[in-house]
C-alpha positions in Angstrom: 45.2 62.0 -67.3 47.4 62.1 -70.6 48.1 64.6 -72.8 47.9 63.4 -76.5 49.6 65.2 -79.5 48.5 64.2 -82.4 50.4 64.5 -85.7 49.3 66.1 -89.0 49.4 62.8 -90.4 47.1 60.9 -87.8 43.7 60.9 -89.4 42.0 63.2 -87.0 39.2 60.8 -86.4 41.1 59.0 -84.3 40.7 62.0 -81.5 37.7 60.7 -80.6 38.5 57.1 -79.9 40.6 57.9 -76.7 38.8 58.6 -73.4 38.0 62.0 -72.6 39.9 61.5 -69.5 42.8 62.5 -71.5 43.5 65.5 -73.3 44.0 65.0 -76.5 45.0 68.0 -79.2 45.7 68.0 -83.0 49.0 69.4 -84.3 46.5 71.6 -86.9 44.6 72.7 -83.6 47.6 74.0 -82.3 48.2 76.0 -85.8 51.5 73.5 -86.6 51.1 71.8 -89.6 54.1 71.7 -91.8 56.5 72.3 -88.5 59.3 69.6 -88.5 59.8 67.0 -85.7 62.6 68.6 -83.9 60.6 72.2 -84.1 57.6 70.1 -83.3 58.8 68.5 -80.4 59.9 72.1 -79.2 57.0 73.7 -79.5 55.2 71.0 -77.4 57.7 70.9 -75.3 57.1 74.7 -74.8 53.0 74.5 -74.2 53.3 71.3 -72.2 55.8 73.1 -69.6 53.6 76.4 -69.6 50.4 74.3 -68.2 52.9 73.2 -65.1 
């Protein structure tokens, strides 16, 4: 399994072409649009090592 984060500028459509094997989240689901790459990569960071 993969987990997928999806940018705000990924049309969100494309959620549904990956397997559902995978995990796959929208930056918008997460409630980050407008965050910056660096913050954004933080944040995941963050959530991805809280699932551990």
């Amino acid at each position: 399994m993969m987990r997928i984060l999806l940018d705000e500028n990924v049309d969100r459509w494309l959620k549904s072409t990956f397997d559902p094997i995978h995990d796959v989240v929208t930056v918008r689901e997460y409630g980050w649009s407008g965050k910056k790459n660096g913050e954004l990569l933080s944040l995941a960071e963050i959530e991805l090592l809280a699932l551990l």
